[in-house]
Structures are given as structure tokens and as C-alpha cells.
C-alpha distance (Angstrom), angle and dihedral (degrees) to the residues before:
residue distance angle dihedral
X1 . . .
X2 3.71 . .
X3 4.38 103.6 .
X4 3.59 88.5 177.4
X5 3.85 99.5 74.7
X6 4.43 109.6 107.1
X7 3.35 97.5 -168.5
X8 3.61 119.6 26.9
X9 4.32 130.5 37.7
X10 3.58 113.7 -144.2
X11 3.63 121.8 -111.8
X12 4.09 141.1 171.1
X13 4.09 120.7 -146.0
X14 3.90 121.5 -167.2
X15 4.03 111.7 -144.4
X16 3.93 90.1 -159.5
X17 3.61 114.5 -166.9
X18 4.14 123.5 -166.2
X19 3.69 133.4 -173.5
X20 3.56 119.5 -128.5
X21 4.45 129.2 -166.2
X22 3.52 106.8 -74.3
X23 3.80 97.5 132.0
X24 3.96 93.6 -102.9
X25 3.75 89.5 -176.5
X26 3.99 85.7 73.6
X27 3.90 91.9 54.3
X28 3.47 125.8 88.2
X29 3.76 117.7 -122.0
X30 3.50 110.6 -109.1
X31 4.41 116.2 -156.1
X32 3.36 117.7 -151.1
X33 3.84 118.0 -83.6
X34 3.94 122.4 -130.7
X35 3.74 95.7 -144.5
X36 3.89 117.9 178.8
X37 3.84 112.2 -122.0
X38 3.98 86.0 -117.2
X39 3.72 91.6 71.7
X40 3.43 94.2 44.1
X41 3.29 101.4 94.3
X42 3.70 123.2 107.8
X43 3.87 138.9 129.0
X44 3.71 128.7 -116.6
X45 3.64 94.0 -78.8
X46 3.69 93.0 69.8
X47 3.84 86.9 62.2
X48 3.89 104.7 128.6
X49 3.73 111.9 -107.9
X50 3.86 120.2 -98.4
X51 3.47 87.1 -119.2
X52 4.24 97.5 66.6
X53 3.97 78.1 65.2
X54 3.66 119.9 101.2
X55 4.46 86.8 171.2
X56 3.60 142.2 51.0
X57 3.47 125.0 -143.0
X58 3.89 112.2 -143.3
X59 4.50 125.5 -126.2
X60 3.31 132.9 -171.0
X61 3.87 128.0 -137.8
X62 4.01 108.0 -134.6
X63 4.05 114.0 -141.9
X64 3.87 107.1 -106.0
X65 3.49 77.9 -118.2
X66 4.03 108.9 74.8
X67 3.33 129.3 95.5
X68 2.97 101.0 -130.4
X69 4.21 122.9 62.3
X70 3.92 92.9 -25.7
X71 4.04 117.0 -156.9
X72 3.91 84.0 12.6
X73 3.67 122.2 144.3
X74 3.93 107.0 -132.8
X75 3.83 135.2 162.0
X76 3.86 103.3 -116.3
X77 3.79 129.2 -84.4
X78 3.24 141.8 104.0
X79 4.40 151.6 175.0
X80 3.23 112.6 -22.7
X81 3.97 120.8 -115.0
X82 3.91 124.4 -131.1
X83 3.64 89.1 -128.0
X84 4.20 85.4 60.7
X85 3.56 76.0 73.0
X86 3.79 101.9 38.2
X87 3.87 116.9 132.8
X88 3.73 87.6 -131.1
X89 3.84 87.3 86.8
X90 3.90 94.8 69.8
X91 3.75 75.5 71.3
X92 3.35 100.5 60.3
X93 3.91 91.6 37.2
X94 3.67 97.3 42.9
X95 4.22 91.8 128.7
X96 3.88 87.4 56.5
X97 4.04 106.0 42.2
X98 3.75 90.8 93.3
X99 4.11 90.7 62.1
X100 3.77 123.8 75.7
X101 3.47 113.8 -86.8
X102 4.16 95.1 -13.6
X103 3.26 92.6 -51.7
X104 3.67 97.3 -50.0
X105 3.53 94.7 123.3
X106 4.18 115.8 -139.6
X107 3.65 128.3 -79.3
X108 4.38 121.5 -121.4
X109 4.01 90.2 -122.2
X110 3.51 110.5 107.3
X111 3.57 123.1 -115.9
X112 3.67 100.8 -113.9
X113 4.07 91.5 56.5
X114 3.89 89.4 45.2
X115 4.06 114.3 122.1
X116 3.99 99.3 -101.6
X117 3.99 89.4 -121.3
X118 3.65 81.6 73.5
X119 4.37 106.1 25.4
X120 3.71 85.1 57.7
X121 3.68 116.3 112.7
X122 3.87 99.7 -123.9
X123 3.84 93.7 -172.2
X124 3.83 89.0 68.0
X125 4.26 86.3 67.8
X126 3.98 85.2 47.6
X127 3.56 99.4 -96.6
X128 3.89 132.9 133.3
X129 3.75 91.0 -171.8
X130 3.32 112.5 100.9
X131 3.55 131.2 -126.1
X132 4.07 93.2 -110.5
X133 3.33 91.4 45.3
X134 3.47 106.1 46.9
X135 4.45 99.3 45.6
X136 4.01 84.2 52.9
X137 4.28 86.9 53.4
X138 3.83 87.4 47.9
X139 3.89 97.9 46.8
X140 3.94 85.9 46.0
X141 3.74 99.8 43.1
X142 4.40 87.0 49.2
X143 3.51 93.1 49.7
X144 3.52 95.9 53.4
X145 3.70 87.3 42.7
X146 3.91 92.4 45.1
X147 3.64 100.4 41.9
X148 4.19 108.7 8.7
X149 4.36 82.6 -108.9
X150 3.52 102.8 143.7
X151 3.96 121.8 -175.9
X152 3.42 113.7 -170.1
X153 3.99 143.3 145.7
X154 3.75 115.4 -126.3
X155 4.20 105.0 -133.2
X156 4.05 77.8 -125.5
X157 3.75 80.7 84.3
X158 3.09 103.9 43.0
X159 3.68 108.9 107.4
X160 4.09 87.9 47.6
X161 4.03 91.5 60.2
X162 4.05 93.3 45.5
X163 3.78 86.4 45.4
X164 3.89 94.2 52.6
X165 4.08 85.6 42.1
X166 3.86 89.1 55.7
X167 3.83 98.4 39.0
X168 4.11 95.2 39.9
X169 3.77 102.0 16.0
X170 3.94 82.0 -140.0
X171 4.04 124.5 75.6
X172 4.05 95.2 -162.7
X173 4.08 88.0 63.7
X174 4.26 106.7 96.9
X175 3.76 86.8 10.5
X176 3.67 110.7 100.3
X177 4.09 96.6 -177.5
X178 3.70 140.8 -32.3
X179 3.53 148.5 -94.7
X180 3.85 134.8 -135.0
X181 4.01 122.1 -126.0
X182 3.80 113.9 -84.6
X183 4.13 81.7 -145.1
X184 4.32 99.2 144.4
X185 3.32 123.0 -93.8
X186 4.25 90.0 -108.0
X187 3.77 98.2 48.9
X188 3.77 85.3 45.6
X189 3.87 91.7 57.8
X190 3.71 93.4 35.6
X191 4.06 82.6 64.3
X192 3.42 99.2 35.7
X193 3.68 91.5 68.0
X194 3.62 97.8 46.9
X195 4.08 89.5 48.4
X196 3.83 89.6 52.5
X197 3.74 95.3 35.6
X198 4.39 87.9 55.2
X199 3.75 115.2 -8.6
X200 4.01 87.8 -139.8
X201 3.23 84.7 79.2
X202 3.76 90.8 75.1
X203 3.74 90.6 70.6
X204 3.77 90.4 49.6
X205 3.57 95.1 53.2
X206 3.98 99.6 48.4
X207 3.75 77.2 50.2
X208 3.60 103.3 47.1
X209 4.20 89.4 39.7
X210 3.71 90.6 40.1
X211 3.70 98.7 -124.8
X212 3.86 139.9 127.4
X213 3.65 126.1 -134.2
X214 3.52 109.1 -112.9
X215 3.54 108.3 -114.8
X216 4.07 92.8 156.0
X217 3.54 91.6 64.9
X218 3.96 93.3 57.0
X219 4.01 118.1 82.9
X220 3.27 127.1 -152.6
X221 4.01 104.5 -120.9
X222 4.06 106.9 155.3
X223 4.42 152.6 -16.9
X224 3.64 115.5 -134.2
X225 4.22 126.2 -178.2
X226 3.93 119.8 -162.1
X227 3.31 102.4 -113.9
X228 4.20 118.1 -128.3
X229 3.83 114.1 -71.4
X230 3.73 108.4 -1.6
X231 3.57 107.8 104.2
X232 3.65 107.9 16.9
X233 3.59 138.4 -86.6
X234 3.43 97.0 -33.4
X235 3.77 135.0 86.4
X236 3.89 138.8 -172.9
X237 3.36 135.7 -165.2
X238 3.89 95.8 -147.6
X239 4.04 128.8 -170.3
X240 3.75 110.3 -156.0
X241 4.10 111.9 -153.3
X242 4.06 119.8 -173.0
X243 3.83 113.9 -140.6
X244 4.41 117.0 178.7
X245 3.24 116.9 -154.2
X246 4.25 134.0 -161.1
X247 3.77 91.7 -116.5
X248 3.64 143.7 -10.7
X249 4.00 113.9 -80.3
X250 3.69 135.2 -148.7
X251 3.19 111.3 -76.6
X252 4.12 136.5 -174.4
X253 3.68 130.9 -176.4
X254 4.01 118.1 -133.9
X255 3.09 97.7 -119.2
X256 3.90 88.7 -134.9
X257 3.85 113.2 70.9
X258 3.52 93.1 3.4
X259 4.28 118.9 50.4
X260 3.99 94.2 177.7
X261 3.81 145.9 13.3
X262 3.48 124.1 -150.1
X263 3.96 129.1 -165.6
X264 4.19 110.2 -162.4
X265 3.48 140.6 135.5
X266 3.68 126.5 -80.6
X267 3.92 90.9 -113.5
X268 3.85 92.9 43.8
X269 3.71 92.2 44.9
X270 4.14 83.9 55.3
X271 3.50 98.6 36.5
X272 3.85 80.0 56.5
X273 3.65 100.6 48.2
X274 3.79 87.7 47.7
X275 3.94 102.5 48.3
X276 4.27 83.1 54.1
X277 4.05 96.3 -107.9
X278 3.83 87.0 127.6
X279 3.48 147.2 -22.5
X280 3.89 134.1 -106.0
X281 3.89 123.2 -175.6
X282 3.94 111.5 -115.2
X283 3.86 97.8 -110.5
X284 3.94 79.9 69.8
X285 3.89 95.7 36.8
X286 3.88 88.0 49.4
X287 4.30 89.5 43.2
X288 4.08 91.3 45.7
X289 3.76 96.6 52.1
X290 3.80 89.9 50.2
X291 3.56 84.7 54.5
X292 3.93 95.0 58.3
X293 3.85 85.7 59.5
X294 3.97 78.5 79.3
X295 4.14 119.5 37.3
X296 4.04 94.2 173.4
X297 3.71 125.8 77.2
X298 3.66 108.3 -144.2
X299 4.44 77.3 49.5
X300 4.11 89.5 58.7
X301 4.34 87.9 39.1
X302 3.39 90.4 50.3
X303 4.22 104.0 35.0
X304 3.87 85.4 50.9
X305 3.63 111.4 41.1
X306 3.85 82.1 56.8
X307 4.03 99.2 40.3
X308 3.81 91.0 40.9
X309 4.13 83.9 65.1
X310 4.06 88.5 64.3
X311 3.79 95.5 60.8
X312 3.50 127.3 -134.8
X313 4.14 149.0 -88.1
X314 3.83 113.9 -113.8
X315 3.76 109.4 -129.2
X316 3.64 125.3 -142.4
X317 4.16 108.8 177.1
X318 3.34 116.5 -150.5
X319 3.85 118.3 -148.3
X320 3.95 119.5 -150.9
X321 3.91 128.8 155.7
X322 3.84 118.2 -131.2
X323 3.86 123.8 166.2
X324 3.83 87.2 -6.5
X325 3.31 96.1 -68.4
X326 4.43 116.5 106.2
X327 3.43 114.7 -118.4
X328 4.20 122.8 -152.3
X329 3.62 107.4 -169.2
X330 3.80 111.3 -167.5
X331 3.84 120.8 -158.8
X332 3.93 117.3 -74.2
X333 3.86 82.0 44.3
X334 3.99 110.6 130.3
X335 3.25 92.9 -125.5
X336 3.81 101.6 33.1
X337 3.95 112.7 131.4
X338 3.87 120.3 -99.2
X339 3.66 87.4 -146.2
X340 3.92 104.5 28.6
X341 3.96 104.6 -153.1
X342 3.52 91.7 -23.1
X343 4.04 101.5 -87.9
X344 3.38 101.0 103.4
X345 3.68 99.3 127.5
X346 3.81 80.3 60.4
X347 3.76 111.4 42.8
X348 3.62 115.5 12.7
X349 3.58 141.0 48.7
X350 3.90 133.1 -109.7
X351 4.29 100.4 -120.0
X352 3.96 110.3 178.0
X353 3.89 78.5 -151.7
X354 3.76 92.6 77.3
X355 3.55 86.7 78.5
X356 3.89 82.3 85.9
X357 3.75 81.5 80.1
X358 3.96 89.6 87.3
X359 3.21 94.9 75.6
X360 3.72 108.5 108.0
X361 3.79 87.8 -149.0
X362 3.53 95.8 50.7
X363 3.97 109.8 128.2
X364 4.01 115.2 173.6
X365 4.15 93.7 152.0
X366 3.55 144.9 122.3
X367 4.02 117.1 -152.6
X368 3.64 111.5 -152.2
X369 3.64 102.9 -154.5
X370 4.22 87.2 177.3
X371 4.15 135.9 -39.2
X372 3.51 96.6 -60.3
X373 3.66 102.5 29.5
X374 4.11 120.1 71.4
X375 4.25 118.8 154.3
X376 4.07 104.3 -153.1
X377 4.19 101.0 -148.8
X378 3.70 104.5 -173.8
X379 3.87 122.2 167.4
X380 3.67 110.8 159.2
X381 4.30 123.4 63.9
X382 3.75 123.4 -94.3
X383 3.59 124.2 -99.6
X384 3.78 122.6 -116.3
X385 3.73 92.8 21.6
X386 3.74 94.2 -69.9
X387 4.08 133.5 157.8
X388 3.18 122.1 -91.6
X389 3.95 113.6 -134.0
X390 3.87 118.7 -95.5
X391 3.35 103.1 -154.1
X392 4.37 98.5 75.2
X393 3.95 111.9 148.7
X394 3.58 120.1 -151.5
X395 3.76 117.7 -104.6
X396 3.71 147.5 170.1
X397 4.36 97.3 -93.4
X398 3.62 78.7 -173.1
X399 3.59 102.3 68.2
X400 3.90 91.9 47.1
X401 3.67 92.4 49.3
């Protein structure tokens, strides 16, 4: 883990996404649409209905007493541990240390333009571990902590997945979505403890069980910073992977930092959020109305297995207040700082793409009139062949000109 970072702490989030019993076989399969960020723009009653869904995506309820976000609705994660980056876990993935990145494979974004939680050396801390590697443990290891969702390979199957790797180079290909461990619900618990209690104990467990965290079945999908002064003292540096599984799994909060999980639709999770039931932060509104861009399952498998091989754009919001309303300008934004707050050489990454930013009708923001109330105004095309978000609203570009 990087200890030299001043501003930010690294973390890893898992966006998990489970198909329920709709009858999918009636539905008809839906590709995803290029749409050009000039029709984007539509209000919440464009949101697609919950019934075009054939998954739920699942959100955790933050105590009231974290730091951090309290009451929020998240999808779980959290800091990274040192032992996420323990040597021990060449061990346990001895079969795979002779493939790139476990097995993972590389992504076509050049190193220079790669989010720094990733570009960053990790054998100058000590560790072997890559970077790729090590975020997907982290986002695996918290969810199970989080919300008792553990995602794991049994060694049983070992031989199959390094077979697929050397025949395919690429374990998502053939393998439409994934499936929890069938571990009981008493060994489960037994570990549970242990992981929250120490989160060494994770590599002891997929030891002791014989397993390996699934890190195949996790996608990269996007890199968020806190921006300064929003939510406290605290900041993280937070890679967001996408993982789809066959169907959704038991689940239990912790009853510590999280008081309540909740599996819903994108569009009912936003429909939600907008009628005031509860509130999400916007890196998750922003993430959840890409998602409606794509209502089927074997759609969101498919679109991000492939996308998550292009990389991803490191996003640093920056927060001013105009007219009384808060403005987060994202990068691409026209006027979107060169140097955000000054700390680049510490948080975000030098992209000769942010030239884009000269466009006088550049718009990457979100306007966040009050909690429950943020207009996306987007004019310029993702990065990385990425979504664009759904849920737009119409608005006078003039006045925030």
C-alpha cells in the first residue's frame, strides 16, 4: 500500500450486480447503445422502468455514526489493508504468477495515463502484489466483511481457470456471470469474524478453505478522489470494479458500519434518491445512471468485461458555488482546473486528453441544486469507451457559462 499519499487513503469498492426471476428468456436482449452526449439529455422521467431489469445492484446503509458519509447508501468497499498486499498471496496464487497481473491480462491504456492507484510501482513499498491484483483482494475481502458476500474460486477448479487463461488469455470469455461460494452458513460466520476482527485473516481462510478470491470475476469500471471539504476530514482515493453475478446471494449487514443492505434496480435506487427516501453520494448517482444505459445482465457482463480492458480516467471533482447552487466539475469540463487544488503530483494523473478542456462547450459537471437534487450536463464523449449517464436534466447552459 502506498504510505506516502498526504491527501488521499487508498481504497477499492465492488459495484456488485445480481440477476433476479423475471423470466429473462421473454426479454429481448438489448446491446449497448453509442449515444452522443448531445442526446443525452433527459430528466428523471426518462429513467428506464424497473421492470426492463432482469438484476439488482446491491447498497449499503452507513451507521449515522461513521466518519465518513454517515446514513449514506454505498456499494461496499473500503481502505485497503497492508496484508491486501502481503507477499503471502504468491502462495496462494502460485499456479498464476507466471501470467500478467494473475491472470488478469493487461489493459490498452498506456501507462503514463493510468490512474496512479494502479501506475504506481508497488514493489518500491515492498510488495510483489500488484496494483490490479491487490484493489480486486480489497474490494472482495470488504464485501465479505460488509455484507457476508464472499467470491471465491474453490482450488477444485483450479486447473479449469488456468486452462481457459492459457487457451483464451481471458477468464470472462464463455463465462456469462458468476456464482457465490456454497461455503455453510456457520463456517461463513466463523470467518467472517476473524476477517473483520484482523483482515489477515482473509489470507488464512482462502488458505485454510482452499480457495482463491476471485479477482477474474471483478471488472475494472472507474477511479474516483473525494474532492476537498465535502465529507469531512477524510479522503480516499477509491477504484470502483463491476462484478455480475447469476443470482442475488445472501447477504447480511454488520451491524457496525453498515445498519442495512439493500438490493434494487438502478432506476429504483434513483428514483429513490430523487423522491428524498435516502441519500446516495454522486460518485454512486453518476455510476448508477450509467448503469441504466444497460437493463439486461448478460448486456452489463458482456459491455464490461470488454470496456474494463481499456482502463480508466481518474476523477478528481472539483466543488465550487455559483448562484447558490454547488458546482462539481469533472475533468474534460471547460472550465475544469489544470491543476485541481494543487496536489496533482499526489492524487491525479497527467492525461494529454485533458486538453479537451478547451473547448468552450465542454460540459463534464454535476450541479447540486440540494441533497436530493443533482442535474448531470455532459457534452463531450467518455473516455475509454465508457457510458455516458442516463439520468441528464435539462438546464439553462447559459446561466452556468
Amino acid at each position: 500500500m502506498n504510505t506516502t499519499l498526504k491527501h488521499w487513503k487508498e481504497s477499492a469498492t465492488l459495484i456488485l450486480a445480481a440477476g433476479h426471476r423475471l423470466g429473462v428468456a421473454s426479454r429481448t436482449p438489448r446491446t449497448v447503445a453509442a449515444v452522443s452526449p448531445q442526446d443525452s439529455g433527459c430528466g428523471p422521467q426518462h429513467l428506464p422502468h424497473k421492470s426492463r431489469f432482469d438484476y439488482d445492484v446491491l447498497l449499503l446503509k452507513r451507521s449515522g455514526k461513521s466518519g465518513f458519509m454517515p446514513n449514506a447508501y454505498v456499494f461496499p468497499g473500503g481502505k485497503v489493508h497492508s496484508s491486501d498486499f502481503s507477499s503471502e498471496w504468491l502462495d496462494i496464487f502460485k499456479s498464476f504468477c507466471n501470467f500478467s497481473n494473475f491472470g488478469l491480462g493487461n489493459v490498452t491504456q498506456p501507462l503514463e495515463t493510468r490512474p496512479p492507484i494502479f501506475a504506481t510501482d508497488r514493489l518500491i513499498f515492498g510488495s510483489p502484489i500488484p496494483g490490479e491484483v491487490a484493489f480486486r483482494i480489497c474490494a472482495l475481502r470488504e464485501t465479505f466483511e460488509e455484507s457476508g458476500v464472499l467470491l471465491v474460486v474453490p482450488k477444485l477448479e483450479e486447473k479449469s481457470l488456468l486452462k481457459r487463461i492459457e487457451d483464451k488469455g481471458d477468464t470472462a470469455q464463455g463465462q456469462q456471470h458468476f456464482k457465490v461460494n456454497d461455503l455453510c452458513s456457520t463456517e461463513l460466520t466463523k470467518w467472517r469474524a476473524l476477517v473483520n476482527q484482523n483482515p489477515s485473516n482473509f489470507i488464512r481462510m482462502c488458505r485454510e478453505l482452499e480457495v482463491l478470491p476471485n479477482i477474474w470475476a471483478l471488472h475494472e469500471w472507474c477511479n474516483w478522489l473525494t474532492p476537498t471539504g465535502r465529507y469531512g476530514v477524510t479522503r480516499f482515493d477509491t477504484m470502483f470494479f463491476i462484478c455480475c453475478l447469476q443470482e442475488i446471494p445472501h447477504t447480511l449487514q454488520d451491524e457496525k458500519e453498515i445498519v442495512r443492505f439493500q438490493w434494487s434496480t438502478p432506476s429504483e435506487v434513483l428514483q429513490s434518491y430523487i423522491s428524498g427516501e435516502f441519500w446516495i453520494a454522486p460518485p454512486q448517482f453518476y455510476e448508477l445512471s450509467r448503469m441504466c444505459r444497460v437493463p439486461l445482465l448478460e448486456d452489463l457482463h458482456d459491455f464490461s468485461s470488454r470496456r474494463g480492458r481499456e482502463g480508466c480516467e481518474q476523477w478528481l471533482p472539483v466543488i465550487s458555488l455559483k448562484d447558490k447552487q454547488f458546482l462539481s466539475l469533472l475533468p474534460g469540463d471547460k472550465d475544469y482546473p489544470l491543476d485541481p487544488s494543487g496536489e496533482v503530483g499526489v492524487g491525479t494523473s497527467t492525461d494529454p486528453q485533458q486538453e479537451d478542456a478547451q473547448d468552450d462547450s465542454a460540459l463534464h459537471r454535476a450541479v447540486i441544486v440540494d441533497q436530493n437534487t443533482i442535474h448531470i450536463q455532459i457534452t463531450i464523449t467518455p473516455k475509454y469507451n465508457h457510458l455516458l449517464p442516463v439520468v441528464t436534466f435539462p438546464h439553462d447552459l447559459k446561466s452556468q457559462s
